[in-house]
C-alpha positions in Angstrom: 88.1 62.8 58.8 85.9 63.1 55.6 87.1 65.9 53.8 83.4 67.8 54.0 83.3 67.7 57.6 86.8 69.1 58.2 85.7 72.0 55.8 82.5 72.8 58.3 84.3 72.3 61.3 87.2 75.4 60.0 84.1 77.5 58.6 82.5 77.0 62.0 85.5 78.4 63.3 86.3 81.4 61.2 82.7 82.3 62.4 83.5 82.6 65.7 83.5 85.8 66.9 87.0 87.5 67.9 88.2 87.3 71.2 90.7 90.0 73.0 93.8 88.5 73.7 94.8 88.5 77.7 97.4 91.4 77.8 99.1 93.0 80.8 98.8 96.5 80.8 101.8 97.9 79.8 101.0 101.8 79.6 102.4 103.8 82.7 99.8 104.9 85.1 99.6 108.7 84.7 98.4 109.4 88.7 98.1 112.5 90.7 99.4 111.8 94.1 97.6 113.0 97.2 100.0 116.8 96.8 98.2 117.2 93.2 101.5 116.8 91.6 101.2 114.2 88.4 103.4 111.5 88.9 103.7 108.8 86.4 104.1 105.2 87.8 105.1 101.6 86.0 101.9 100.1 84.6 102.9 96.7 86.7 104.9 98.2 89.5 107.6 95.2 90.5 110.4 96.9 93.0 108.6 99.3 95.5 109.7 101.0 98.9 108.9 103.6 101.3 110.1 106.4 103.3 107.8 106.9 105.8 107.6 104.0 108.9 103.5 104.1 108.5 103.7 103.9 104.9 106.1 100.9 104.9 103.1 99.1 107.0 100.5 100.1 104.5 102.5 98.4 101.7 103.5 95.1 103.8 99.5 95.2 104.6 98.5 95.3 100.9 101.6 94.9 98.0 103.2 91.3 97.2 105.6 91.8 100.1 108.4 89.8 97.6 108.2 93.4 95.5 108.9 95.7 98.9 112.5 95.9 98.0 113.9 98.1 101.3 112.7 100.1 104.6 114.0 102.8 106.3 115.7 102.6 110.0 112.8 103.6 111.9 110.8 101.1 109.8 110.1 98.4 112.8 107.1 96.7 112.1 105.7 94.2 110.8 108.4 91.7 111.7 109.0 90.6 108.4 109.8 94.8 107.7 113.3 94.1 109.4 114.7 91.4 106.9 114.9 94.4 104.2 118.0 96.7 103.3 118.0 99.4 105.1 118.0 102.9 103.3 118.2 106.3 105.9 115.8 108.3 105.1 117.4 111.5 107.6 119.3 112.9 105.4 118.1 110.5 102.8 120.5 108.1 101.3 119.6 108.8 97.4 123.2 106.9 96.3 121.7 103.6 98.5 118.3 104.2 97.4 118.9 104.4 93.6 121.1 101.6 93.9 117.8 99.3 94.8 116.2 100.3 91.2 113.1 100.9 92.8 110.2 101.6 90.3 108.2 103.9 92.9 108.7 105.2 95.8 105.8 105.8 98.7 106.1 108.3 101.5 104.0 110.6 103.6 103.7 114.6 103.3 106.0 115.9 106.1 108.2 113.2 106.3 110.0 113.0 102.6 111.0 117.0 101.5 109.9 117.9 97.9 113.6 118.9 97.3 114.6 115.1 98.2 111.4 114.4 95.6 112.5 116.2 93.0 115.8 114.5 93.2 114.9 111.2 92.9 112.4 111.8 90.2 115.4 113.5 88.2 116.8 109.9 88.2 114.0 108.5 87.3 112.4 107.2 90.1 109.0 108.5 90.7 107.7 109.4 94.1 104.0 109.0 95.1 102.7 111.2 98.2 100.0 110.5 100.5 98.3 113.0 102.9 95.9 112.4 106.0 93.7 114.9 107.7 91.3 111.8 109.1 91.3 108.7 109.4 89.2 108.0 106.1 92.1 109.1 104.3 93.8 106.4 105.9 91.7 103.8 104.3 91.7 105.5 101.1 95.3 105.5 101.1 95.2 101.4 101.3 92.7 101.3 98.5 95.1 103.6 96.7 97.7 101.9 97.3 96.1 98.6 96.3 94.8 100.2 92.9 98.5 101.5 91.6 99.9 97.8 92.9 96.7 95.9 90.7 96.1 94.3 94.6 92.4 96.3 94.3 90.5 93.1 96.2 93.3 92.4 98.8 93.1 96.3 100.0 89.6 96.3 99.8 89.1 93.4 102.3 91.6 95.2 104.7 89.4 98.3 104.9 86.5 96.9 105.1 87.3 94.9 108.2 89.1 98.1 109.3 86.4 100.2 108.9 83.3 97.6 110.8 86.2 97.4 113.5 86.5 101.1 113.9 82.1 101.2 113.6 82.1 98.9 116.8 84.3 101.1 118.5 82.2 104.3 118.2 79.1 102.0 119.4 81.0 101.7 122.8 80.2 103.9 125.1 81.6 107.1 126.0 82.1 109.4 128.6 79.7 113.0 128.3 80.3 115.1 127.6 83.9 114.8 125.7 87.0 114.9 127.7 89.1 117.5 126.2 92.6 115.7 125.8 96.0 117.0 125.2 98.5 114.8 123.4 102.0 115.9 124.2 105.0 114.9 121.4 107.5 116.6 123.3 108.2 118.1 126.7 111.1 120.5 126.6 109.9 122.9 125.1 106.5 121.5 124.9 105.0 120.5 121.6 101.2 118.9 121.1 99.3 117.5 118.4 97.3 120.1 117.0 93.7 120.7 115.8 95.4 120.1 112.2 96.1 116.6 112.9 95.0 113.0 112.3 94.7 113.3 116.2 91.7 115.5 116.3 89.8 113.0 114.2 91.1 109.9 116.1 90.2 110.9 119.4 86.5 112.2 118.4 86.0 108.8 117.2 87.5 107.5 120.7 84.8 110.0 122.3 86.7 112.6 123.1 88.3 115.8 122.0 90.9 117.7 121.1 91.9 120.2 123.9 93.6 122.5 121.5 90.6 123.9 119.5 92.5 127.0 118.2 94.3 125.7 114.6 97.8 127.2 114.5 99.8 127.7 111.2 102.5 124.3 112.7 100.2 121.1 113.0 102.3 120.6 116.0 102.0 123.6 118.0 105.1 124.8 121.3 102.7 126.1 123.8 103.7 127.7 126.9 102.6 126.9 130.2 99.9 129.8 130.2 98.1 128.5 127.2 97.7 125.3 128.7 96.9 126.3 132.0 93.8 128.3 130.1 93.1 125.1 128.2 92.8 123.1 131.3 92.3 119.2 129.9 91.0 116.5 131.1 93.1 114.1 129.9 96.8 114.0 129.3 98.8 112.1 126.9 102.4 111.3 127.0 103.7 109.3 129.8 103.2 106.9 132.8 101.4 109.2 135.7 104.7 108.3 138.0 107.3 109.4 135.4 105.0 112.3 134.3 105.2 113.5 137.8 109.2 113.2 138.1 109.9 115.1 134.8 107.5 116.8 133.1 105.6 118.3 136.5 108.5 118.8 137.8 110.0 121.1 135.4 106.7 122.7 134.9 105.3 122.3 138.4 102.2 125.1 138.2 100.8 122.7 134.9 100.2 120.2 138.4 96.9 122.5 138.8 95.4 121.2 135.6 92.1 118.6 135.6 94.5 116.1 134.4 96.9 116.2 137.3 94.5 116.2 139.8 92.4 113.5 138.8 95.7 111.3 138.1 94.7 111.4 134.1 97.3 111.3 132.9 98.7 108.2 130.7 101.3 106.8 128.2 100.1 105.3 124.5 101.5 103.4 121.9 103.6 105.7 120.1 103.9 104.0 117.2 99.7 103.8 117.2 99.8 107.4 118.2 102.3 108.2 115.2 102.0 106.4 112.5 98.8 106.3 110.4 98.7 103.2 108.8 96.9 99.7 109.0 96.8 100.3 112.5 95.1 103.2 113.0 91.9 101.7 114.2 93.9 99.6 116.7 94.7 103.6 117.7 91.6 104.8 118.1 90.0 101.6 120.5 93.4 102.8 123.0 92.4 106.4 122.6 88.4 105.0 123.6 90.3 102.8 126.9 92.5 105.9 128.1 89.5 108.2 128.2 86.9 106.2 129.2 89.5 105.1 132.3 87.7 106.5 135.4 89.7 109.4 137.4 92.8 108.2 139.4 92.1 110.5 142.0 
C-alpha cells in the first residue's frame, strides 16, 4: 500500500468519533419492593427462586427458566415447575435454600414472614416482595419482574395479551344488576375472601360483586352464620352443589335459606385460579364471568 495512502486511511480513522464500548451493567439494582423496603438486587440476576406458588408462575412466565434454580412444595404448575429442587417454604427451609446460592428471592406479602426476610437477607440473599390489591398489580408485577430480570419485551408481550384478553371478557355480557357473591376458603369455622382482596376486583370484572361490602381488619374474614344470613348472596363459591349440600348445609343447615341455596347457585372454581395471582389471573376472571352468568339451578 503506498505509504501516503496508509497515512490517510489511519488519520481517517483517528477522526472517527468514539464509540461506547458494549458493557453489561454491572452495578446492583438499588429497588424498592412492592412493601417500600429498599432491597438491593444483582445487576444481571443469574440463580432466582420463589416462595410463593403464584409467584413461581410469574417467573417461569417471564425469567430464562434455566436461571429458576428451585420451587417450593405447593409449587405445581407449569409442568416444567416440578423438575426443580424442592425448598419448604412452611417453616421455611433457610439451610436448603441458602445452599442453592440464590441471587434473589421472589415471594408474595402474606405468604413469606418479614422475620424469615430478614433472615435470609442477613446471609446475603435479598428478598423482593410483591403485593396485589387488583388485578393491575398483577400485570405490573410481570413487568416488574421482567425489568429486574432485563426480560422487559418478553413481560411486556405477556401483559399485553393478558390485558386485551381480560378487555374481551368485560365486553361479555353480564347479568344486572351484579350478583353479590361469596367466596368461601374454609368451612369450619367459616372463612371468606374479603372486600380487601384481589377477589373483589376479579369478580367486578367478571360482572359481579363482592357480597361482603363491609372491609374487616383480616382480608379473610370468619363470619358467623348470622352475618351471612343478613348478607344473603346470590352466588356461592366453594364446592360442587351436591357436596355443598352434604357438608357444608349440613353443618350449617339455616345458611340453606340463602338466594344461593335456593336457586342451586352454588358452585366449585379452580382453586389454584381462585388463589394464586399470577399469569393466570385472567383465565380467573373469564370462570368467575361463566359461574355468574350460569342461569339459576332452581
Amino acid at each position: 500500500m503506498p505509504r501516503c495512502l496508509l497515512f490517510s486511511l489511519l488519520l481517517l480513522l483517528a477522526c472517527q468519533p468514539d464509540r461506547p464500548p458494549t458493557t453489561t451493567p454491572t452495578a446492583p439494582q438499588q429497588l424498592h419492593d412492592d412493601l417500600g423496603r429498599p432491597v438491593q438486587v444483582p445487576a444481571q440476576p443469574r440463580r432466582i427462586m420463589s416462595l410463593a406458588a403464584s409467584m413461581t408462575e410469574m417467573l417461569f412466565a417471564v425469567a430464562d427458566t434455566a436461571t429458576i434454580v428451585a420451587r417450593t412444595q405447593v409449587c405445581d404448575y407449569p409442568a416444567a415447575a416440578l423438575r426443580k429442587p424442592i425448598v419448604n417454604s412452611y417453616p421455611l427451609d433457610i439451610e436448603r435454600l441458602v445452599s442453592l446460592k440464590p441471587d434473589v428471592v421472589f415471594t408474595v406479602e402474606g405468604i413469606t414472614s418479614l422475620d424469615d426476610a430478614a433472615r435470609l437477607e442477613k446471609l446475603g440473599i435479598p428478598v423482593y416482595y410483591q403485593r396485589y390489591e387488583k388485578v393491575a398489580d398483577v400485570l405490573r408485577g410481570l413487568r416488574d419482574l421482567g425489568h429486574i430480570l432485563h426480560r422487559d419485551a418478553d413481560a411486556r408481550r405477556l401483559t399485553d395479551s393478558l390485558a386485551a384478553a381480560l378487555q374481551a371478557v368485560q365486553q361479555l355480557p353480564a347479568p344486572t344488576p351484579r350478583p353479590a357473591v361469596l367466596a368461601i376458603t374454609w368451612q369450619d369455622p367459616i372463612y371468606v375472601y374479603g372486600q380487601n382482596t384481589l377477589f373483589t376486583d376479579k369478580i367486578q370484572l367478571a360482572g359481579g360483586q363482592n357480597a361482603v361490602v363491609e372491609q374487616f381488619a383480616q382480608p379473610y374474614p370468619a363470619l358467623t352464620r348470622e352475618y351471612i344470613l343478613k348478607l344473603n348472596p346470590t352466588v356461592l363459591l366453594g364446592g360442587r352443589f351436591g357436596k355443598m349440600d352434604s357438608t357444608f348445609f349440613k353443618n350449617y343447615p339455616e345458611l340453606r335459606r340463602i338466594r344461593a341455596y335456593q336457586q342451586g347457585r352454588v358452585y366449585d372454581v379452580t382453586d389454584d385460579l381462585m388463589s394464586r395471582p399470577g399469569p393466570r389471573v385472567v383465565e380467573s376472571v373469564r370462570e368467575l364471568h361463566r359461574l355468574i352468568w350460569a342461569p339459576p339451578a332452581v
